[in-house]
ROBABA-587368 format. One line per 8 residues: number of its first residue (from 1); their letters; for each residue z, y negated, x negated of N, C-alpha, C. Coordinates in Angstrom, 3 decimals. Last residue first. Layout:
BEGIN
NUM) a) Z/Y/X/Z/Y/X/Z/Y/X  ... .
//
This chain:
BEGIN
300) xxxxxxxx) -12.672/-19.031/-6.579/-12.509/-19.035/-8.170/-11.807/-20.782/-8.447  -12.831/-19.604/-4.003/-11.890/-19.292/-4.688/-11.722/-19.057/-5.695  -15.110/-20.963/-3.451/-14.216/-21.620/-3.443/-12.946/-21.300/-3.530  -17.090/-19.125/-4.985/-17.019/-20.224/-5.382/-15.430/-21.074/-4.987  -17.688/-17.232/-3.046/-16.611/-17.125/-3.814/-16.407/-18.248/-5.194  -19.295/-17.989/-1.432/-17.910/-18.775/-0.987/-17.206/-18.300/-1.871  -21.703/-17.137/-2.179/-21.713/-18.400/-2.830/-20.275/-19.069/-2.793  -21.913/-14.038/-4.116/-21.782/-14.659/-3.073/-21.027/-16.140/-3.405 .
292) xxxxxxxx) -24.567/-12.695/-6.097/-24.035/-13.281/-5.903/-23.427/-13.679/-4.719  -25.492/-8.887/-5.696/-26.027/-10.365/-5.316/-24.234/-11.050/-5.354  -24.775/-6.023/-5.842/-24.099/-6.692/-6.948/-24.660/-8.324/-6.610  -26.471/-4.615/-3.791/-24.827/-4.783/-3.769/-24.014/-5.649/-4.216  -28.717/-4.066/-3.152/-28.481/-5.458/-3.335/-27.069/-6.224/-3.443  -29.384/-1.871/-2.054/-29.482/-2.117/-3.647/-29.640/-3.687/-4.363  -27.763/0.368/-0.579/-28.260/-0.936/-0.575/-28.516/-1.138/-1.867  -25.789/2.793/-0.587/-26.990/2.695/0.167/-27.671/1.330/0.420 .
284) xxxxxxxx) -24.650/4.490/-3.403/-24.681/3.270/-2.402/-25.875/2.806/-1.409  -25.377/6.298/-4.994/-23.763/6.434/-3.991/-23.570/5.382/-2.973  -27.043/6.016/-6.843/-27.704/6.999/-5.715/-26.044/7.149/-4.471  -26.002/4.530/-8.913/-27.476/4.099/-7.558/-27.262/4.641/-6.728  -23.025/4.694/-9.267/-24.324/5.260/-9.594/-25.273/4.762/-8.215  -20.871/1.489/-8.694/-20.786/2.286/-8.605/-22.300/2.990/-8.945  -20.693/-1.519/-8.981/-20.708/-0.575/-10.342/-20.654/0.855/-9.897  -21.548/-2.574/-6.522/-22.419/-2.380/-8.132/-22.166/-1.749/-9.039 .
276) xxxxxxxx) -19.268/-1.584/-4.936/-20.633/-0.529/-4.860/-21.565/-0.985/-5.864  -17.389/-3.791/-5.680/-17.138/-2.285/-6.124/-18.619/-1.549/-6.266  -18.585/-5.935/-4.160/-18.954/-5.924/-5.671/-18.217/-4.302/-6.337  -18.117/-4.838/-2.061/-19.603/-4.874/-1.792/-19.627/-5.038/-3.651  -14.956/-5.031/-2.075/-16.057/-3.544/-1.640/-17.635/-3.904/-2.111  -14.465/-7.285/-2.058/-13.665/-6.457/-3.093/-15.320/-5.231/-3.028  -15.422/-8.153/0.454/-16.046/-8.965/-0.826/-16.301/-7.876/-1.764  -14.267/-7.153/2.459/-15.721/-7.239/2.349/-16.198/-7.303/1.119 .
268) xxxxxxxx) -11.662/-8.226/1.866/-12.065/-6.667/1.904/-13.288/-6.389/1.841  -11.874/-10.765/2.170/-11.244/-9.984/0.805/-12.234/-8.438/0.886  -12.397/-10.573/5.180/-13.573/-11.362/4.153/-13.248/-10.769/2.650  -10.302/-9.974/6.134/-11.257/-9.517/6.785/-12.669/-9.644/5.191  -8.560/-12.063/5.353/-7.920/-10.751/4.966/-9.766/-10.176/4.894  -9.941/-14.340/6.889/-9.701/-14.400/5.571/-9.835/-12.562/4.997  -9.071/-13.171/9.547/-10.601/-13.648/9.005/-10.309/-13.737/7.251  -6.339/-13.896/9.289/-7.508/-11.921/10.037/-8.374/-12.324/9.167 .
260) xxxxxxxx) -5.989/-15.916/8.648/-5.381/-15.174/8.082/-6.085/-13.634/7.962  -6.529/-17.525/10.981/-7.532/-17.331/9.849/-6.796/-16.685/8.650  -4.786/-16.234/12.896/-6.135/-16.024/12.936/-6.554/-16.335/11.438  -2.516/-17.428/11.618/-2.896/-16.480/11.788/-3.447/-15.951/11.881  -3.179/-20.837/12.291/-3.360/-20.035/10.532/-2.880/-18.527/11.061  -3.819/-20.808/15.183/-5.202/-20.765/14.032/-4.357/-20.153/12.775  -1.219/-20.187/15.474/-2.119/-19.017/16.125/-3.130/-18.941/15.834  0.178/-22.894/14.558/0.636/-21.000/14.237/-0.435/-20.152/14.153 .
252) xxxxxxxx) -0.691/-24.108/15.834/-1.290/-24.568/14.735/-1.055/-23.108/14.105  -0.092/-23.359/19.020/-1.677/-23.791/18.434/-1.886/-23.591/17.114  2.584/-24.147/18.852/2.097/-22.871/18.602/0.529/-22.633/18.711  2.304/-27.087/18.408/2.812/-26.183/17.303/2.934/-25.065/17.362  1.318/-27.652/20.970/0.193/-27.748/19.632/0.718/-26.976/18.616  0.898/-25.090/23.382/1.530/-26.223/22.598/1.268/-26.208/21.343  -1.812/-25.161/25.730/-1.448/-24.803/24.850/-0.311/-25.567/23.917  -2.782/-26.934/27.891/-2.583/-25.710/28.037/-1.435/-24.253/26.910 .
244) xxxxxxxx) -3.511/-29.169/26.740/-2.087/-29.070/27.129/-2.209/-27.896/27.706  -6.256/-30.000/26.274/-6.200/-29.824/27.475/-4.276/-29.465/28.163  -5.819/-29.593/23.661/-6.710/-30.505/24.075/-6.001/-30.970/25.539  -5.734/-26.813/23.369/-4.492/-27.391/22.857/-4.974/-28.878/23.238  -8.185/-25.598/24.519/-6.830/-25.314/25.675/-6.110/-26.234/24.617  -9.626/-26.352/22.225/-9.764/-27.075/23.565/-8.209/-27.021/24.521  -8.884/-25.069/20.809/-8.489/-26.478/20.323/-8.601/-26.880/21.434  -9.450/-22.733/21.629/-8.125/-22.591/21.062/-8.247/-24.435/21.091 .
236) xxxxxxxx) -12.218/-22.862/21.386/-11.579/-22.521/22.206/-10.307/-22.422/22.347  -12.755/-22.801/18.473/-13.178/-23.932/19.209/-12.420/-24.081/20.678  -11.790/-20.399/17.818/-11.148/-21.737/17.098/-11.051/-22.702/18.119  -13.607/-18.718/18.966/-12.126/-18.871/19.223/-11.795/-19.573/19.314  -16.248/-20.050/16.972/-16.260/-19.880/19.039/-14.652/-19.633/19.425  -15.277/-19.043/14.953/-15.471/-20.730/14.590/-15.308/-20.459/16.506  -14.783/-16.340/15.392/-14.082/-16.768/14.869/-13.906/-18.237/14.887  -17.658/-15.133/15.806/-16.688/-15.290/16.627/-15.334/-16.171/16.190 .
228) xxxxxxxx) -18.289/-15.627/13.057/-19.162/-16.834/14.437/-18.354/-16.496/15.038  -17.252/-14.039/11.962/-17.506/-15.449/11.600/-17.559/-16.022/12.726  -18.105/-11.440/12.527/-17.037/-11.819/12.941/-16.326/-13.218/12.907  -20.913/-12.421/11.748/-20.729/-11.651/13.402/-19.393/-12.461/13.880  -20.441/-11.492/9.024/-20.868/-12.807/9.458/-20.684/-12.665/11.138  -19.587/-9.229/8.973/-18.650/-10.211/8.752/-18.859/-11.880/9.257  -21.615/-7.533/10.134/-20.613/-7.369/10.663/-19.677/-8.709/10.269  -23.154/-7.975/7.432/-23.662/-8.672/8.791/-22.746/-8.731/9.904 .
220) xxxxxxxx) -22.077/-6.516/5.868/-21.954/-7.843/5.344/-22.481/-8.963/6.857  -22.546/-4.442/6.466/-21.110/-4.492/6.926/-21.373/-6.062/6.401  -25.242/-4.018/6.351/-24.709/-4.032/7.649/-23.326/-4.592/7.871  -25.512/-4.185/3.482/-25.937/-5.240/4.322/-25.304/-4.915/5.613  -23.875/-1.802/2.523/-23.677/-3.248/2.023/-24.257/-4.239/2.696  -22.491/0.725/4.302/-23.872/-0.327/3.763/-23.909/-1.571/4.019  -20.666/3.088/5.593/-21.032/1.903/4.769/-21.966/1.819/3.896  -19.993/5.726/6.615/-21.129/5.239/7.318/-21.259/3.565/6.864 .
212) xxxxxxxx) -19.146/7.458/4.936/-20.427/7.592/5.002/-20.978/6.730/5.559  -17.033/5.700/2.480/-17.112/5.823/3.558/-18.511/5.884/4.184  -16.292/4.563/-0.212/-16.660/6.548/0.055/-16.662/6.906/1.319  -16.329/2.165/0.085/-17.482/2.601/-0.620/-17.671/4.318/-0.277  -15.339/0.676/2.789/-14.918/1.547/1.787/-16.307/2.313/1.163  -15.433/-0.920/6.153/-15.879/-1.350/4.655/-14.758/-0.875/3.204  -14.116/0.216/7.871/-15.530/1.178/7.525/-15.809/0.561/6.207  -12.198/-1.147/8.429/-11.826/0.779/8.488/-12.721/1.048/7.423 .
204) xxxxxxxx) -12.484/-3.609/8.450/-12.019/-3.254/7.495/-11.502/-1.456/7.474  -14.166/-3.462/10.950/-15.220/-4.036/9.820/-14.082/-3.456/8.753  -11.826/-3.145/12.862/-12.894/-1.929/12.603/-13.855/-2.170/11.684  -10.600/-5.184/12.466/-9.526/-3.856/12.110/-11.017/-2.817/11.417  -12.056/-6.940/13.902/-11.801/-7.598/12.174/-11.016/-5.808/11.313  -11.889/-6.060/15.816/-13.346/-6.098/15.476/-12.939/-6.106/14.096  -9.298/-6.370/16.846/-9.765/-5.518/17.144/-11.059/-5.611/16.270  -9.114/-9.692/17.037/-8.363/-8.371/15.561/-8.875/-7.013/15.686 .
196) xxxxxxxx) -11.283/-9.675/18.615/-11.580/-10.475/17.511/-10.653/-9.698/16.666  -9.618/-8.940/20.942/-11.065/-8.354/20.676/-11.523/-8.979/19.372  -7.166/-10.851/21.302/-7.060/-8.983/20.944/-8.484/-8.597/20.626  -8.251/-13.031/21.749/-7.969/-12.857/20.196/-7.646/-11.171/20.257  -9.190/-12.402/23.745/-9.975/-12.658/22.987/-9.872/-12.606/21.335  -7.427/-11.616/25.616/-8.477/-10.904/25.473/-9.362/-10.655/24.281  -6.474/-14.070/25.817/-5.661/-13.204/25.155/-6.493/-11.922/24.981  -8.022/-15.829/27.270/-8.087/-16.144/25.796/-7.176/-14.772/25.180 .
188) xxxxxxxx) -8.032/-14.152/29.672/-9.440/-14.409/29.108/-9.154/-14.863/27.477  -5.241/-14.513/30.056/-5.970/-13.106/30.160/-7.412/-13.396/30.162  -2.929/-16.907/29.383/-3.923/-16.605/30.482/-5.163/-15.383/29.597  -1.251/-18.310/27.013/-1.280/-18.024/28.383/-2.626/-17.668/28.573  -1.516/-17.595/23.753/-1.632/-18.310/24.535/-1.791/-17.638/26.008  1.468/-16.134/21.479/0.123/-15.641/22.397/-0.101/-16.883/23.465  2.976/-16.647/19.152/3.148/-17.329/20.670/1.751/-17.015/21.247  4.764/-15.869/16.400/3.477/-16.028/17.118/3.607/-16.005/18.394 .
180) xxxxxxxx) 6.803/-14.865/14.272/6.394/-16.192/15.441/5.905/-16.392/16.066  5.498/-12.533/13.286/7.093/-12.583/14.178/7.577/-13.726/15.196  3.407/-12.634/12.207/3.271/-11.917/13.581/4.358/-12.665/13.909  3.582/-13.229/9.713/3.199/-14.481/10.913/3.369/-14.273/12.126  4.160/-11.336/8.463/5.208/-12.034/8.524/4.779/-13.492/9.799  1.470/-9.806/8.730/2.850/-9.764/9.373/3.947/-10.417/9.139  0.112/-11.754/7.154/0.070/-11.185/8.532/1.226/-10.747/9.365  1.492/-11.439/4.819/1.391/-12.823/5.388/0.887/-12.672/7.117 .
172) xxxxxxxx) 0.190/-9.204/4.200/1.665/-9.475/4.084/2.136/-10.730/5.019  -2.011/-9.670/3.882/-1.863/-8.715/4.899/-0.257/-8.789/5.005  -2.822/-11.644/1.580/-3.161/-11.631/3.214/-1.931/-10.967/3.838  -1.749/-9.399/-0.307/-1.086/-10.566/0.050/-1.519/-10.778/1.484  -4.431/-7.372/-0.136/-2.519/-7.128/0.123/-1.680/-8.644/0.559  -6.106/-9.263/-0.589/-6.388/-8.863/1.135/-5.002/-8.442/0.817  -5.784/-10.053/-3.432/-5.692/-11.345/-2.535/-5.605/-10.562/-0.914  -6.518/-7.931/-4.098/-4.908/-7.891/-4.548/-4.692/-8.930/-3.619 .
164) xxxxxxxx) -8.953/-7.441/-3.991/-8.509/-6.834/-3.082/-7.039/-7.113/-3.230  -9.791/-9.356/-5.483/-10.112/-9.994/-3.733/-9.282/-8.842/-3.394  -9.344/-8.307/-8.191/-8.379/-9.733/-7.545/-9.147/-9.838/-5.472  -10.885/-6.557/-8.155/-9.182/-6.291/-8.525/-8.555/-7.695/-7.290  -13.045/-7.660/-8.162/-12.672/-6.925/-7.808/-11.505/-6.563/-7.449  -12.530/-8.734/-10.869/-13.242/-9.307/-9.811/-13.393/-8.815/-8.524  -13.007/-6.737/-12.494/-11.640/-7.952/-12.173/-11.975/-8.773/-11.135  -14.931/-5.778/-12.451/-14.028/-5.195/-12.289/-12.375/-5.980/-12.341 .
156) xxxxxxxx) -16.689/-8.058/-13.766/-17.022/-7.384/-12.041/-15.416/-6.925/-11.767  -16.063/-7.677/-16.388/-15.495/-8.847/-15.446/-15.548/-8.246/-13.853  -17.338/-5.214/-16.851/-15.559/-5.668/-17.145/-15.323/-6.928/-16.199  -20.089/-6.285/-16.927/-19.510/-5.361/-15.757/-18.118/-5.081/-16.453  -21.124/-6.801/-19.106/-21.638/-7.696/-18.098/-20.175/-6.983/-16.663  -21.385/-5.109/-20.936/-20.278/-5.873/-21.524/-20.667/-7.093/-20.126  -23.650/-3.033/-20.788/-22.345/-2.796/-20.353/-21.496/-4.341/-20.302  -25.590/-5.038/-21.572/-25.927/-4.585/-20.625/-24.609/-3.950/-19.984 .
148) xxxxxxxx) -24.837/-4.724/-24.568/-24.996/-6.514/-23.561/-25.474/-6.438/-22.261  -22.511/-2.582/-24.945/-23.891/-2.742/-25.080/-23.690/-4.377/-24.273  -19.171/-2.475/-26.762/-20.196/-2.245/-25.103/-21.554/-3.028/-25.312  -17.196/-0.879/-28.198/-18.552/-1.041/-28.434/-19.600/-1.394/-27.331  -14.118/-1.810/-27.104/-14.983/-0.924/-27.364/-16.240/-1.499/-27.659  -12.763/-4.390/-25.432/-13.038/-4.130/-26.992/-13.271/-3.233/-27.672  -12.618/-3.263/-23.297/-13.842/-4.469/-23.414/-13.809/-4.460/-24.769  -11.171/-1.238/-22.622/-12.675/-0.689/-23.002/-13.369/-2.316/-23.301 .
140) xxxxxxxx) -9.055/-3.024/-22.866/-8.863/-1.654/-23.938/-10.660/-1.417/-24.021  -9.375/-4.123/-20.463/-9.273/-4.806/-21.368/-9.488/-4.014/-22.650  -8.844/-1.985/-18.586/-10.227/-2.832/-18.691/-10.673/-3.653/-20.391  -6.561/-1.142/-18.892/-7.668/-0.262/-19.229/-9.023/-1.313/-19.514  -5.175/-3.689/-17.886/-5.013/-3.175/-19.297/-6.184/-1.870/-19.675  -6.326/-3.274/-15.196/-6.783/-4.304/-16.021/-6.076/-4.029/-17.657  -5.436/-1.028/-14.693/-7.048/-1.350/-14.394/-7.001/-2.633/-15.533  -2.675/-1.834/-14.480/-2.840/-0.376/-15.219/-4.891/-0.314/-15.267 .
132) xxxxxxxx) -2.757/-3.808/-12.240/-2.180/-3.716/-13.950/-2.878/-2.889/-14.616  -3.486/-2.244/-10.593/-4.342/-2.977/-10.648/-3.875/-3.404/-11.926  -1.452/-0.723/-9.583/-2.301/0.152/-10.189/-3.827/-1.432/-10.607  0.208/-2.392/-9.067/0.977/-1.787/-10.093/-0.405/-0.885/-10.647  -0.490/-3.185/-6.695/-0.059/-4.459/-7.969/-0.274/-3.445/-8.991  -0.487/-1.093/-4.991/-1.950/-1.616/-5.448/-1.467/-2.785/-6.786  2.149/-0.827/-4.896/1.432/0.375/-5.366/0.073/-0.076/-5.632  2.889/-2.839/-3.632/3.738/-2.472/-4.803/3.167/-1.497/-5.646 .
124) xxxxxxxx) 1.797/-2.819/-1.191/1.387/-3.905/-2.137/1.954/-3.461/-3.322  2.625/-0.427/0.122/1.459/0.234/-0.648/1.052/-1.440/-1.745  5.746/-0.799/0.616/5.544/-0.004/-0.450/3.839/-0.092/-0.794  4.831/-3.010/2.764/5.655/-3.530/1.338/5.379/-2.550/0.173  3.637/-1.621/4.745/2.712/-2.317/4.042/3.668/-2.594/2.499  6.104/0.407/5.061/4.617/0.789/4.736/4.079/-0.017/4.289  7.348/-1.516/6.335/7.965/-1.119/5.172/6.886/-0.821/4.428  5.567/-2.464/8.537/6.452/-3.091/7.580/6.674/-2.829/6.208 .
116) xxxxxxxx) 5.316/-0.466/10.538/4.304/-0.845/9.429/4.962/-1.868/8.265  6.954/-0.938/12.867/7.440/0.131/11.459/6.776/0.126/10.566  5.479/-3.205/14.066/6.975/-2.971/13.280/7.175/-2.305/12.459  2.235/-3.149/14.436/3.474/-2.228/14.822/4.496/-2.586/13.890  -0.037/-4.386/14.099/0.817/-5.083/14.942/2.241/-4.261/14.885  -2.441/-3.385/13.363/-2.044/-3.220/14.275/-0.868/-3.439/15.298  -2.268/-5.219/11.323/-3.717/-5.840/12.461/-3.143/-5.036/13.494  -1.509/-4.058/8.694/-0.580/-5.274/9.475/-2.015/-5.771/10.741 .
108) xxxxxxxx) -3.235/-1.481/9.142/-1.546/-1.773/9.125/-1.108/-2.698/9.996  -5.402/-2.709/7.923/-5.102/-2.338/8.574/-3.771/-2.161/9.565  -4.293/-3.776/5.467/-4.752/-4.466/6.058/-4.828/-3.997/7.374  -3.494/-1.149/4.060/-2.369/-2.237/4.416/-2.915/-3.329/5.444  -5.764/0.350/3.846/-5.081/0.488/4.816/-3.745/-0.222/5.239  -7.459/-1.158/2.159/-7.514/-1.086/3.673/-6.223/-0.852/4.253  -5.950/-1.315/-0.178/-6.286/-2.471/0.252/-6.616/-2.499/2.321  -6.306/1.635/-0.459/-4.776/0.895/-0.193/-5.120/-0.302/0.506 .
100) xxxxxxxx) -8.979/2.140/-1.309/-8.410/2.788/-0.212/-6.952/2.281/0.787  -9.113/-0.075/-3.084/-9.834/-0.313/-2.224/-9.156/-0.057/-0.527  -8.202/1.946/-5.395/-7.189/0.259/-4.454/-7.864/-0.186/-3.531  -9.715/3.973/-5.120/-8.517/3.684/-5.004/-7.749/2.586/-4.516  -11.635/2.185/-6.170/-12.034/2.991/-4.889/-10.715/3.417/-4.621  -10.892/1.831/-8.813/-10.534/0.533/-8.015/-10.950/1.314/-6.721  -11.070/4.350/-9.700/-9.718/3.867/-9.783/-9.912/2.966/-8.932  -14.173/4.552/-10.200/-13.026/5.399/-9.294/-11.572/5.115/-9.003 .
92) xxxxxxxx) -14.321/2.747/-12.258/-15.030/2.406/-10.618/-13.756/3.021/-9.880  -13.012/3.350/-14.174/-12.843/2.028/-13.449/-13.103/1.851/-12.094  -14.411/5.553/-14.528/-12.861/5.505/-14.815/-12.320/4.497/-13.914  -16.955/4.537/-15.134/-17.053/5.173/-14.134/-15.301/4.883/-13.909  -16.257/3.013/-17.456/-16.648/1.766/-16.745/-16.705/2.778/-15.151  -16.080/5.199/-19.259/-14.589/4.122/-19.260/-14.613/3.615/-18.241  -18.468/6.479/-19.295/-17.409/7.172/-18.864/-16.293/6.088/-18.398  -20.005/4.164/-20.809/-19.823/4.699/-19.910/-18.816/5.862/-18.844 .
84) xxxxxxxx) -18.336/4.224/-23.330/-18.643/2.720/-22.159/-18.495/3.390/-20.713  -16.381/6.477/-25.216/-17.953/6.421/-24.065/-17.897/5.570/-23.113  -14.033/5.609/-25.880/-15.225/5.977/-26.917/-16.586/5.889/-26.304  -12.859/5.947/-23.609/-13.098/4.651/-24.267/-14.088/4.770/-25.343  -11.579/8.451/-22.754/-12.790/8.246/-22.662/-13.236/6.882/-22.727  -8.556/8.265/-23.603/-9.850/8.883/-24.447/-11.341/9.044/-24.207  -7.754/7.298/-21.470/-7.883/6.329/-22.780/-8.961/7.290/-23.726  -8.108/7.735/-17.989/-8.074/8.864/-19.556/-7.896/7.608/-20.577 .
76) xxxxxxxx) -7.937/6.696/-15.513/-7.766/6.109/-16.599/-6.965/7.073/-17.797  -7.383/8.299/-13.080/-9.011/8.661/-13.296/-8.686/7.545/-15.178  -4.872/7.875/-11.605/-5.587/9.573/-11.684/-6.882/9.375/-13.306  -1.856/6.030/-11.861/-4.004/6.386/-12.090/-4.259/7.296/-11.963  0.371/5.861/-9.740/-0.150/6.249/-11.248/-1.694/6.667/-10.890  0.836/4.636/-6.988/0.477/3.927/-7.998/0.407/4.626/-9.272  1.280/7.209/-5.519/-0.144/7.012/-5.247/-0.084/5.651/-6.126  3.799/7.966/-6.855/2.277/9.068/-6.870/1.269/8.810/-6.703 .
68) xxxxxxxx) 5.327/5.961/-5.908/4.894/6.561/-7.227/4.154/7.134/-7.786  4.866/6.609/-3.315/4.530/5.474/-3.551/4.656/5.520/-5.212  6.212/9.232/-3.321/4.783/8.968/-2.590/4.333/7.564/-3.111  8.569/9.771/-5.561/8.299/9.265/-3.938/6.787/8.915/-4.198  8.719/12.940/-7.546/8.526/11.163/-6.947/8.247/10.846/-5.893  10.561/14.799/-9.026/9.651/14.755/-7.984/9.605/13.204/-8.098  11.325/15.598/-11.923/10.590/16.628/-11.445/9.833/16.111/-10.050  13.047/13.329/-12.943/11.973/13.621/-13.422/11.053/14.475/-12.827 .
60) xxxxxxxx) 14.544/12.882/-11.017/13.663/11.879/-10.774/12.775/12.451/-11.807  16.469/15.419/-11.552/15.615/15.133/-10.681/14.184/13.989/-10.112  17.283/14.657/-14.044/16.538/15.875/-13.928/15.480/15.842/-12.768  18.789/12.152/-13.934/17.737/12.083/-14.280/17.051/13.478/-14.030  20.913/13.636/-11.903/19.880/12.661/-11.108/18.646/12.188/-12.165  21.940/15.324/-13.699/21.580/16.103/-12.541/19.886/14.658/-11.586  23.079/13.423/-14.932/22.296/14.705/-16.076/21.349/14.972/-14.603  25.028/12.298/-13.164/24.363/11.719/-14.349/22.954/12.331/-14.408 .
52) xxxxxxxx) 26.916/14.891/-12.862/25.936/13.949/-11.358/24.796/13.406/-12.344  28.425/16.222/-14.340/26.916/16.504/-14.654/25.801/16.209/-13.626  30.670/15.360/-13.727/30.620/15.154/-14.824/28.896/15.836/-15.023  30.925/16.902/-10.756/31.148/15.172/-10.609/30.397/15.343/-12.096  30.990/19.826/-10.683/29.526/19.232/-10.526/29.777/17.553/-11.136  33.847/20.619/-10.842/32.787/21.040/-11.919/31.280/20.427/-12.056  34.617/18.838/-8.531/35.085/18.932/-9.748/34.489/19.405/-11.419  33.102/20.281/-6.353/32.935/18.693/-6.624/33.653/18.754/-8.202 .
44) xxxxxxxx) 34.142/22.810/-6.437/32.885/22.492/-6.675/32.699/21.329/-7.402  36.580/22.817/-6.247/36.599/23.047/-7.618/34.905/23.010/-7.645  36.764/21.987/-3.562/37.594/20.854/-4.411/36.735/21.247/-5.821  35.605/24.175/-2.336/34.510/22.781/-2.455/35.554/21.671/-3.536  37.922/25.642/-3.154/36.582/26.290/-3.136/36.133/25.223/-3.700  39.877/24.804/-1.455/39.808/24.806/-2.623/38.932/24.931/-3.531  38.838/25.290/1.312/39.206/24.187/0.586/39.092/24.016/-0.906  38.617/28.410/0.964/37.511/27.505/1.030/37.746/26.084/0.603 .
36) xxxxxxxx) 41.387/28.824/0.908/40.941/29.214/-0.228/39.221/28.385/0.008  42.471/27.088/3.439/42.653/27.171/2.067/42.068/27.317/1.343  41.604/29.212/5.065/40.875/27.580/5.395/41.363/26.914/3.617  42.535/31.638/4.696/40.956/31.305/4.270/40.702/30.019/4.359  45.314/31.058/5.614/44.960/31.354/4.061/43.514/30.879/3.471  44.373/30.765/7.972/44.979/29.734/7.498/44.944/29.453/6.119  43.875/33.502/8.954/43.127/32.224/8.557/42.847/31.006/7.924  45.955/35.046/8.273/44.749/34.981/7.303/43.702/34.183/7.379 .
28) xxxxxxxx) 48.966/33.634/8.729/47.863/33.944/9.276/46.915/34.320/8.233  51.594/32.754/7.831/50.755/33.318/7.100/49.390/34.212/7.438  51.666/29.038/8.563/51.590/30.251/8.791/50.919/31.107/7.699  52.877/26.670/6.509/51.800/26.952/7.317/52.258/28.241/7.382  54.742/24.655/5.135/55.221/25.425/6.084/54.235/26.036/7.020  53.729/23.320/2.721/53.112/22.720/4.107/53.662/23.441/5.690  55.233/25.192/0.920/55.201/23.471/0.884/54.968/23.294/2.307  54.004/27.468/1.590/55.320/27.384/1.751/55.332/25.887/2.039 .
20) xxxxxxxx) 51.053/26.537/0.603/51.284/27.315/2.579/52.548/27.058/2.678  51.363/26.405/-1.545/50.800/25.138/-0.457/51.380/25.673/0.898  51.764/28.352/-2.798/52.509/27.898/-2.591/52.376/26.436/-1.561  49.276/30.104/-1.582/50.628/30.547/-1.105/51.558/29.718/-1.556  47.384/28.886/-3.276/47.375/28.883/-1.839/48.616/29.682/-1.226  48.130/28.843/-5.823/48.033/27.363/-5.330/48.102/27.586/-3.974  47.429/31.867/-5.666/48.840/31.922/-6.217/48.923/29.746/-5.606  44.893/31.971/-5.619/45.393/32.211/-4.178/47.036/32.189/-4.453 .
12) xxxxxxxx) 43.878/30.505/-7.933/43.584/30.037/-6.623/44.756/30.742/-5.667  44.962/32.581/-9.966/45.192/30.771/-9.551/45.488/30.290/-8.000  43.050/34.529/-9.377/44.650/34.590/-9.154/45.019/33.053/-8.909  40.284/32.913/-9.243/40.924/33.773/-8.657/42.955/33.978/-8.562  39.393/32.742/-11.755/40.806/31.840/-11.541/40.669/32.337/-10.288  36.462/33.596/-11.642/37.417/33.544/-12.781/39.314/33.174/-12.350  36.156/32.711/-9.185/36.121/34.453/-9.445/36.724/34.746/-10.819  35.588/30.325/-9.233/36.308/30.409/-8.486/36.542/31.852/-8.454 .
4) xxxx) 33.474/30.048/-11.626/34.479/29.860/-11.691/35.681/30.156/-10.581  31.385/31.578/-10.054/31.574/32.338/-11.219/33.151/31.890/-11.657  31.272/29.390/-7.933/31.282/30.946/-7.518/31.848/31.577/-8.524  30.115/27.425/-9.374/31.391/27.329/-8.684/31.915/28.720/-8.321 .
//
């Protein structure tokens, strides 16, 4: 704009003295300058409008929003398909990734805050999208050369995929439950369900495979823990709705919310404990990682 407004120069200030007559403005030199700046940004916008186009792909090519950045793969080379192994590490590290998301949306929606909202919407969009991109890799190395010892562990990894794609949903559903929700009267039961999301928040901080202080039996004992508290709520919740303390249709709200925690709570457990089988011996501190569990029966 500079180069052109130094070209046409005469122009310009020959448009700005007859404007000034037209508009009967003074011949102040300010008046002149409010002008010649005017004119200025007119012949900006004018030279820029016809290369907006050009200008906005340039830009989406050079930066991305955060939620673009954290759904492209880091660790899914295609050229390490030739080596099982390499392909099936590729995998691990990638789903430790969705793992990382899986928490922290879950998280998120437990703490209850509003502005988490958006946050949880962009990271489900970012675990969908990188769990695609896992399972077309997956699929690519299953029709590689995999030993009958490799060719056992592609499924794991869907298996995987899916409890933690099932805790995003959860967690969505969390907060959309929040908005109704009718806390029951009186400061012993409200205690209770705050100490039960509270517990369910801190089993899903720690249950992450690159997290020092996870092990597959402790956190699996933590869930059962949060179990029993959970059936003892319930039970307590039916009573006050028993007793008319409680109204039943915000009773029925405040169990499927709750078992919404618990559920979410249980994804995350699951996703993680079958992640740490495929992860190297020496990264997991249990060696009973990969054991069958029997309730995933009732979601298959």
């Amino acid at each position: 704009t500079g180069v052109a407004a130094l070209a046409l120069l005469p122009l310009l200030l020959f448009a700005i003295v007859r404007a000034r007559e037209l508009l009967q403005f003074t011949a102040e030199p300010a008046a002149v300058l409010a002008g010649f700046h005017t004119l200025f940004n007119l012949l900006g916008v004018a030279l820029l409008w016809p290369l907006t186009d050009r200008l906005v792909r340039l830009l989406e090519r050079r930066f991305r929003s955060a939620e673009e950045v954290e759904a492209t793969p880091r660790f899914l080379d295609r050229n390490v398909i030739a080596t099982p192994d390499l392909g099936l590490d590729a995998i691990a590290l990638e789903l430790t990734r969705v793992g990382q998301i899986a928490r922290r949306i879950a998280c998120g929606a437990l703490v209850g805050d509003k502005r988490e909202a958006d946050s949880i919407a962009a990271g489900q969009a970012s675990l969908a999208t990188l769990v695609g991109s896992i399972g077309e890799f997956t699929q690519l190395l299953h029709r590689s050369n995999l030993s009958r010892e490799l060719a056992a562990l592609p499924p794991i990894t869907l298996r995987v995929s899916r409890h933690y794609s099932e805790a995003a949903e959860l967690s969505g559903m969390i907060v959309a439950g929040r908005e109704g929700l009718v806390i029951p009267k009186g400061a012993e039961l409200e205690n209770e369900i705050r100490e039960f999301v509270e517990q369910a928040r801190r089993l899903i901080a720690r249950a992450g495979v690159e997290e020092d202080s996870y092990a597959v039996e402790s956190v699996a004992e933590e869930l059962a823990g949060l179990e029993t508290r959970y059936r003892q709520l319930k039970a307590t919740l039916l009573e006050a709705g028993s007793q008319g303390r409680v109204v039943v249709r915000d009773l029925v709200g405040m169990l499927d919310w709750l078992s919404n925690v618990r559920r979410v709570t249980e994804q995350i457990e699951r996703g993680t404990r079958f992640l740490a089988s495929l992860m190297p011996a020496d990264s997991i501190k249990a060696s009973d990682a990969s054991q069958t569990d029997p309730g995933d029966a009732v979601l298959d």
